[in-house]
C-alpha positions as CSV (number, residue, x, y, z in Angstrom):
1,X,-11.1,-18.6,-10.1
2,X,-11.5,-15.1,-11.4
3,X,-12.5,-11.9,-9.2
4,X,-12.9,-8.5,-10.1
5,X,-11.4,-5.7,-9.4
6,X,-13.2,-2.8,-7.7
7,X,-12.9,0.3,-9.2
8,X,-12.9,3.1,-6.3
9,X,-13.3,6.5,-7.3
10,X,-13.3,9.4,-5.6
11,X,-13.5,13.4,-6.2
12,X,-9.8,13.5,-6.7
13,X,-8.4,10.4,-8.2
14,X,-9.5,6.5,-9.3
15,X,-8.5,3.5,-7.3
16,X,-8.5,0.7,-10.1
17,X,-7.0,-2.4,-11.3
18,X,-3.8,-2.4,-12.4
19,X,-3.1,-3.4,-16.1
20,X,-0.3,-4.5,-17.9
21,X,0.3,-1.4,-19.5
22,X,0.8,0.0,-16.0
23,X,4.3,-2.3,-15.5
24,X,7.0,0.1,-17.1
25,X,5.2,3.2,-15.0
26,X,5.1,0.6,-11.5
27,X,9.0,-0.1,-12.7
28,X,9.9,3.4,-12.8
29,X,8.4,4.4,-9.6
30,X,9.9,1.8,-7.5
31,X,13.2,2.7,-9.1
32,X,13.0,5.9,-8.0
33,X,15.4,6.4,-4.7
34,X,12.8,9.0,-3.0
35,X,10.1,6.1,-3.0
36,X,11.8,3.4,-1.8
37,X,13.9,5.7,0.7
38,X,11.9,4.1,3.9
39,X,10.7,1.0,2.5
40,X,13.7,-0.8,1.8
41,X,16.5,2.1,1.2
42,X,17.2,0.3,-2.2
43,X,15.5,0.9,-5.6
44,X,14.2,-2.2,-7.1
45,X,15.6,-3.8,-10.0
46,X,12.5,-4.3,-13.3
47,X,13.2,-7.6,-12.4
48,X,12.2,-7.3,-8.8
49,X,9.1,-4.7,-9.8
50,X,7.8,-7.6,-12.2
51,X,7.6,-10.1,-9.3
52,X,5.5,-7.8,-6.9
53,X,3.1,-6.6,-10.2
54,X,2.5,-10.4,-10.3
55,X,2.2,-10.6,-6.7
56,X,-0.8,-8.0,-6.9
57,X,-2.4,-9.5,-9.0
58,X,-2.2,-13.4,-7.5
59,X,-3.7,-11.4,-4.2
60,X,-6.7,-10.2,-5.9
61,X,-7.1,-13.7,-7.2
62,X,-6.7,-16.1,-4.2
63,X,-7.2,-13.7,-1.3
64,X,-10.1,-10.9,-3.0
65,X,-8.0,-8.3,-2.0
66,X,-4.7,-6.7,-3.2
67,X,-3.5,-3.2,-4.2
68,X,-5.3,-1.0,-7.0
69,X,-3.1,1.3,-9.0
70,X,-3.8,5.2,-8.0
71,X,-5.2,7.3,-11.1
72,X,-4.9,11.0,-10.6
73,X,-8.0,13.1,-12.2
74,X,-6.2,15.0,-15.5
75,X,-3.2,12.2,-15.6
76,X,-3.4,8.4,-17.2
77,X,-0.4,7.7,-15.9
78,X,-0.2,5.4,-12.7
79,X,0.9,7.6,-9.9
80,X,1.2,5.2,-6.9
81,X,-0.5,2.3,-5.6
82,X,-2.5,1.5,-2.2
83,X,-4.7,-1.7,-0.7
84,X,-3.7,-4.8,0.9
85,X,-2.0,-7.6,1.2
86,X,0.2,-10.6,3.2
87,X,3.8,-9.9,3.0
88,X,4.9,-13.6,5.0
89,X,7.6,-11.7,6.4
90,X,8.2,-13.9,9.5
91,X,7.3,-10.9,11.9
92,X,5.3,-13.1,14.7
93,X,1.5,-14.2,15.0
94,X,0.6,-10.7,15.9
95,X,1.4,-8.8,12.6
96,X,1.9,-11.9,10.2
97,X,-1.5,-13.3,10.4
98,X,-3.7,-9.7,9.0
99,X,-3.7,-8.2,6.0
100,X,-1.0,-5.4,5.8
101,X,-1.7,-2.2,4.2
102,X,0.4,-0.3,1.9
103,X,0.9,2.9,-0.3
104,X,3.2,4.5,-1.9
105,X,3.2,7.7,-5.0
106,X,5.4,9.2,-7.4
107,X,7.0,12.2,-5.9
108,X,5.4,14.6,-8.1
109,X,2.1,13.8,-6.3
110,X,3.8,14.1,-2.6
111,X,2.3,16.6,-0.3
112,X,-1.3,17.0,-1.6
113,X,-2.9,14.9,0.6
114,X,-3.8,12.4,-2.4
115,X,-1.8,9.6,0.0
116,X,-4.2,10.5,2.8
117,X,-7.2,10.2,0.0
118,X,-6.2,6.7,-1.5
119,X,-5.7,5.0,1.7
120,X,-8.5,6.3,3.2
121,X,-10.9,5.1,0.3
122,X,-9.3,1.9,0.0
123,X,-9.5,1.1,3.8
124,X,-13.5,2.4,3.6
125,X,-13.7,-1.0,1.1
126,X,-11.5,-3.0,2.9
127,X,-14.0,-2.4,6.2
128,X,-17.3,-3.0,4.4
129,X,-15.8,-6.0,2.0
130,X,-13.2,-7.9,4.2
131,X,-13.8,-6.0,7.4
132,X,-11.2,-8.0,9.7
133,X,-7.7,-5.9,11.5
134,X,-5.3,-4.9,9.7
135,X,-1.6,-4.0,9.9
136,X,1.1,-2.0,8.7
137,X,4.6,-1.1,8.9
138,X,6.1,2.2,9.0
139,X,9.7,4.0,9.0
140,X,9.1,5.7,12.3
141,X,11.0,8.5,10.2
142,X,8.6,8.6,7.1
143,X,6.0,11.6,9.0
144,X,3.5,11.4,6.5
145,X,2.9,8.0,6.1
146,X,2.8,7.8,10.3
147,X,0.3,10.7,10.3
148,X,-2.0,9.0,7.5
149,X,-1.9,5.4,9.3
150,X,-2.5,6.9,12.8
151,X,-5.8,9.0,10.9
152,X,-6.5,5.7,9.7
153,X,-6.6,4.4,13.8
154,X,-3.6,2.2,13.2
155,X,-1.7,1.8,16.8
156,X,1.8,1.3,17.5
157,X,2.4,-3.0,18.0
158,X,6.1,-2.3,18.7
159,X,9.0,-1.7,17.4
160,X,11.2,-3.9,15.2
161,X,14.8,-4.2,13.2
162,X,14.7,-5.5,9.7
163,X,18.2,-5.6,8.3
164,X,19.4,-2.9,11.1
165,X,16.6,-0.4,10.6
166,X,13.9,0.1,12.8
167,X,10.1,-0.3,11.8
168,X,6.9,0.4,13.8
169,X,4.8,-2.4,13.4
170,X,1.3,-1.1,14.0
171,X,-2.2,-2.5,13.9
172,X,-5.6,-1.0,13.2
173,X,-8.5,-3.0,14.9
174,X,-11.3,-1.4,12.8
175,X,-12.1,2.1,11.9
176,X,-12.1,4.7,14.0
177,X,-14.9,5.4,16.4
């Protein structure tokens, strides 16, 4: 079965599929230590970053939903990535069972709001395509990321420990009223 992507675009930036030119840019920003810093502490190996590109893409195909690589207006290069997707992580029936969003971007795009913008634009499809909860889970330390999932109308589902660190586990119902 083959699905399209979606191409999202909006006044700052494209939301679009990634391609396979993208990989060494997706490498080199989960290699980066200030990305990974509250996701799992530990840079990913090329080997690691190839399994999750393919992992994208398998979503896209089986579920109709995954993560589109983020396209800053002015700059080819793949600055981050946002969407969905089912991480199986063995957290219970109450965050394992929805589709868990995620986003991350290259440091040089930190603190412009484009985090705010991509998530924001891919939940608006996520609500009129899938339209079902979702879930996410957040460093309770990573400010930014808390603030754009809370604008989002994600709640707190409580607090967890994953390999000694603690993680808010938080669901968002729909969109906000």
């Amino acid at each position: 079965m083959s699905r399209a992507i979606p191409t999202i675009n909006t006044s700052r930036m494209t939301l679009r599929a990634m391609r396979a030119e993208d990989f060494g840019r997706f490498a080199q920003i989960w290699a980066m230590p200030e990305v990974v810093r509250y996701i799992a502490g530990k840079p990913r190996t090329k080997a690691q970053s190839w399994d999750a590109f393919l992992r994208n893409a398998g979503h896209w195909q089986i579920k109709g939903f995954g993560q589109w690589g983020i396209e800053v207006r002015g700059d080819a290069r793949l600055a981050g990535q946002a969407g969905f997707f089912f991480g199986s992580r063995g957290l219970g029936e109450d965050f394992d069972r929805y589709a868990e969003a995620g986003w991350i971007l290259a440091p040089e795009w930190h603190g412009q709001g484009l985090g705010w913008d991509a998530v924001r634009a891919a939940h608006d499809w996520f609500d009129r395509v899938i339209a079902t909860p979702t879930v996410c889970m957040i460093a309770p330390e990573n400010a930014p990321s808390v603030r754009i999932a809370e604008g989002l109308g994600y709640e707190l589902l409580r607090r967890h420990q994953i390999k000694g660190d603690e993680v808010d586990l938080m669901i968002r119902k729909g969109p906000p009223v």
